[in-house]
N, C-alpha and C positions, 0 to 999 in steps of 0.2 A: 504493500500500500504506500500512499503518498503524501506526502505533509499536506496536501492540498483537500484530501479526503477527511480532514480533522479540523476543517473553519466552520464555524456557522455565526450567525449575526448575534450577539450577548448584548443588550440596552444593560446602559452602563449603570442603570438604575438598577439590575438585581446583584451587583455586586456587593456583599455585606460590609460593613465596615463598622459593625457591632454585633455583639452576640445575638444570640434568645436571648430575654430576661431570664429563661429558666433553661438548662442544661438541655433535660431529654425532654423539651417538648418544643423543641426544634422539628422541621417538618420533613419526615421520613418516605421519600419515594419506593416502593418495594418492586420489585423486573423478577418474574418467573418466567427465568429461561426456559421452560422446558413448553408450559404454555401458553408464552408470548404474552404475557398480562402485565398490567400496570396498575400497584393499587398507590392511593395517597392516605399517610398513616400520621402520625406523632413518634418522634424517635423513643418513646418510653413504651412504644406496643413493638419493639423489636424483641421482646422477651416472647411475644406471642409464635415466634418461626423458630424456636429454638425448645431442646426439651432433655432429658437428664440423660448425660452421657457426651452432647456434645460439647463441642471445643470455639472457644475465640482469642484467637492470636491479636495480644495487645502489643505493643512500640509502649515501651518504657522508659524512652529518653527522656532527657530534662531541657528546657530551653535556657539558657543562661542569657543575661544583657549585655548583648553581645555589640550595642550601638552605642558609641562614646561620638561624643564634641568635645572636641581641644580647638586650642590657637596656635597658628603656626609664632615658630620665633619671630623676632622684630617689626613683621607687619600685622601678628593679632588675627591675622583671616581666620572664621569660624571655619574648620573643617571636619566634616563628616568621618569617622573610621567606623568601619563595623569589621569585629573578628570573625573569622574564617575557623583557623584552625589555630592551636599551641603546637610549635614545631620541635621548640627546646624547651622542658621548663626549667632547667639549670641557667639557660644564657636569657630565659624571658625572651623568647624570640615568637613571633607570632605571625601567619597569613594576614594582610587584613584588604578589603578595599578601603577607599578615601573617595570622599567628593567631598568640592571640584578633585579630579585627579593632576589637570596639568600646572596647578600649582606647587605640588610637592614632587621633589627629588631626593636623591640619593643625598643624603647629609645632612636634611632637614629636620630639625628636632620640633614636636610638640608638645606641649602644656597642656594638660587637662586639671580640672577642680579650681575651685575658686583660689586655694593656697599655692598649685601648682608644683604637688609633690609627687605625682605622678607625671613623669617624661617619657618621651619615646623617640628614638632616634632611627627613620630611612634609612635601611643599608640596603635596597636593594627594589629593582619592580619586579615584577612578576608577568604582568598585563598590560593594558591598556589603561586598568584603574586598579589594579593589584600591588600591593608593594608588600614589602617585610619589613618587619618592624621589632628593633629590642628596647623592650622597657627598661628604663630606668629607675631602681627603686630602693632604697637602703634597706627596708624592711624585708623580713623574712617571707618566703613564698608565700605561705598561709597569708600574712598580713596582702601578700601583694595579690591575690587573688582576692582577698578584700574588699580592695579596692577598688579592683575591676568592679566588681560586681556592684557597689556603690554608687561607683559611678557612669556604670551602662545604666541604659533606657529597654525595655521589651522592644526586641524585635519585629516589632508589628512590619506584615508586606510595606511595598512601596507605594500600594494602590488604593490603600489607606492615608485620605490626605490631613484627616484630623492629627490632634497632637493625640502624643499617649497617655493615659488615662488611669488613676488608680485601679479601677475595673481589671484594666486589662495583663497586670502582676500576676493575677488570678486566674483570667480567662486566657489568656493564650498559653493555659499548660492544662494537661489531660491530670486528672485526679490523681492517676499513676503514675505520675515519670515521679522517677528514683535514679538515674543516671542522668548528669548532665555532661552534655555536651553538642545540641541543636542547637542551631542557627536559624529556626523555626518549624512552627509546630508540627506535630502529626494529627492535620485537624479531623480524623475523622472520629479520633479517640475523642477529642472535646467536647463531643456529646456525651457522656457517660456520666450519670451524678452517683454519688456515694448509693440512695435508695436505689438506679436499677442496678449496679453491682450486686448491692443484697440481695436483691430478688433473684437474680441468676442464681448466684452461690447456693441460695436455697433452694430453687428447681434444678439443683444439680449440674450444672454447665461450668464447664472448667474454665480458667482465663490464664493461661502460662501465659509469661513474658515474653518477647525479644527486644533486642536491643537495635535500632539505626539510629544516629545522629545524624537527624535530616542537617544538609549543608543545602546550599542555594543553586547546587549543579543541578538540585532539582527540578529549580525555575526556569535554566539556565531555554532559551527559545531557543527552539531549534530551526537552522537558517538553512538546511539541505533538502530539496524536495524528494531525493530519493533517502528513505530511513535508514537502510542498512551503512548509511553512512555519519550520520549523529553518533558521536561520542559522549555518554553518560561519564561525569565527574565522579570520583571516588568517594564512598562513603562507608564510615567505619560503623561494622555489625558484631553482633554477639548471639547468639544461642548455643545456651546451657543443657547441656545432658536432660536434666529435670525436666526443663521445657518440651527436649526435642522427644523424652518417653512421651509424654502426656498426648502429643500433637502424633503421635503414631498409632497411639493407643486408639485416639479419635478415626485413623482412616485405616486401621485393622478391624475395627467396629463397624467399619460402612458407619458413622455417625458424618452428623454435621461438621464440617470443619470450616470455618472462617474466620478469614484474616477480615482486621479490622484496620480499614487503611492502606491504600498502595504502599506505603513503607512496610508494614508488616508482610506485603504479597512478597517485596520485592527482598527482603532479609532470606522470607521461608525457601524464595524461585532458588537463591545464591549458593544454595546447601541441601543439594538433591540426591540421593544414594543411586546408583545402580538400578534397584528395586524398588525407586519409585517411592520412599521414605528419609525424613527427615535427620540429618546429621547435625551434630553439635559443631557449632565454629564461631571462630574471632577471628577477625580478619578486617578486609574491606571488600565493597563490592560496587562495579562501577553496570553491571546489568542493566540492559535497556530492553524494555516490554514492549514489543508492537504487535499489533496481527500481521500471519497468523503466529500463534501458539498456542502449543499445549503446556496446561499448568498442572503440576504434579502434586500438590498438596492441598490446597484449598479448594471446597467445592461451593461454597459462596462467599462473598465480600461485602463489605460496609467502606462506603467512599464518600467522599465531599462533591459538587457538582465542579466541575474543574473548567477551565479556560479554554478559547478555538486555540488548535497546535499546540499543547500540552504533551508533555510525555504521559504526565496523568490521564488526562482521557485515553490516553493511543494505551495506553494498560487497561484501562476499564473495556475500553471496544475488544480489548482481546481477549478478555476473559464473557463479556456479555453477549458479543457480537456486533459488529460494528452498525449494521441495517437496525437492528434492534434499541442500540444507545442512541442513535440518530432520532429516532422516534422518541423516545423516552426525552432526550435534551429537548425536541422540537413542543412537546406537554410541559417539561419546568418549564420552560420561557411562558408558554400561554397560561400558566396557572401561577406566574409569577414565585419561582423558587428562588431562594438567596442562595448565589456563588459565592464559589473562594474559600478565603481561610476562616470566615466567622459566618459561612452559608452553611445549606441545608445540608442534608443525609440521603443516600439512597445504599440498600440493603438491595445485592442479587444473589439472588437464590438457583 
């Protein structure tokens, strides 16, 4: 298929750019693949498709604030960093981008906080807007991770033009992340409130962890019409023995198995045995989903409504079917569903 086969017209009105007031009662599209239906639900009747035995693979990363302002030395310009990745954390060296970019170069120090005891010095670009960056900081790692964290903002997308929002401390992290290290969120998990966890837990549905630390290769648009030629960004995964029983156990059962989130699809896709069952790994994985494929573990998904030319949707068409998402997106638009990172839900079954 063709990047061209993944546009459709999105009014820039159902782009979210605030949650639900309430977790799971966000508005839940449900696609039975098998026949061709489309119902409209509340994402807290997602317990109603599920039943004791099966399985939901949760993304238990943490989103860290990872978006800092400083001022450049001598001329004060407010600029933009947001971190990437820690590359050293002995020498505090860090990925980040900047805006503006072509104001800073290699040798450029900035100032961040009101006191300006956090520094950081350009030794290097990376990109167009990429550069490397080593902090400078007397204090002890602990303290200097402190800091960071102090003095980042939530990473809210860019297509969110409000400021950031007490709210959103809160709302741009899924109940369960316990690992941090995202660059933003895994929103499909953001629907999930403490009450319907319990309820699962009680009608018996397991919810093992994995781990992706979504980074922004996520976003990253892709600019080549033919797909087999889009390079997917590296992202660092983890599943645990513990997890990887549970989620076997589920598709030795013939149960329900779904991933919650194209990061969870794309953790479980990166760690496939032989025989068709899930293995333990840490590592990284830079996997790109398009149709067609065939997907080895999950036999339904829980997703967000995602953007035209998305890697996200070109994973959802490939697991839904691409005629079928086409129809399903062409109803959220006419029934007015909220996209993106603080829109709606759809469950395929």
């Amino acid at each position: 298929m063709k990047l061209s086969h993944f546009n459709f017209k999105l009014p820039e009105e159902l782009l979210a750019d605030r949650p639900s007031d309430i977790r799971d009662e966000a508005r839940l599209m449900v696609l039975d693949r098998k026949n061709q239906t489309i119902e409209h639900k509340l994402f807290k009747d997602l317990i109603d498709y599920f039943d004791e035995g099966d399985v939901m693979i949760l993304n238990n990363t943490k989103v860290f604030p990872a978006r800092l302002y400083g001022n450049k030395e001598k001329t004060g310009a407010r600029i933009e960093v947001f971190l990437l990745r820690e590359l050293n954390e002995e020498q505090r060296l860090w990925d980040v981008l900047v805006d503006p970019a072509r104001k800073i170069r290699i040798g450029n120090k900035l100032y961040f906080g009101d006191d300006d005891t956090l520094v950081a010095e350009v030794i290097d670009n990376t990109t167009s807007r990429g550069r490397t960056l080593r902090f400078l900081y007397d204090g002890s790692y602990r303290e200097f991770r402190r800091k960071l964290t102090e003095l980042g903002e939530t990473p809210l997308p860019k297509y969110i033009k409000r400021d950031v929002e007490p709210e959103d401390e809160e709302r741009y992290q899924t109940i369960f992340a316990k690992k941090e290290g995202a660059v933003a969120a895994p929103t499909a998990g953001l629907h999930f409130s403490k009450h319907l966890l319990k309820r699962l837990e009680i009608k018996g549905v397991h919810l093992p962890e994995v781990t992706l630390h979504v980074g922004l290769g996520t976003f990253n648009p892709v600019e080549v019409e033919d797909l087999s030629k889009h390079k997917m960004d590296s992202e660092e995964i983890e599943i645990l023995k513990g997890a990887a029983d549970v989620i076997n156990n589920g598709i030795k059962n013939k149960k329900r198995v779904c991933a919650i989130g194209t990061t969870s699809m794309r953790t479980i896709e990166s760690s496939v045995s032989s025989n068709g069952t899930l293995n333990e790994f840490s590592g990284w994985t830079n996997k790109f989903i398009f149709p067609p494929y065939d997907f080895s573990i999950a036999n339904s998904m829980v997703t967000n409504f995602h953007t035209p030319k998305s890697t996200l949707l070109m994973m959802v068409s490939a697991f839904a079917g691409h005629d079928f998402i086409k129809e399903a997106y062409e109803e959220a638009v006419k029934e007015q569903y909220r996209f993106y990172t603080y829109g709606d839900a759809m469950l395929i079954i």
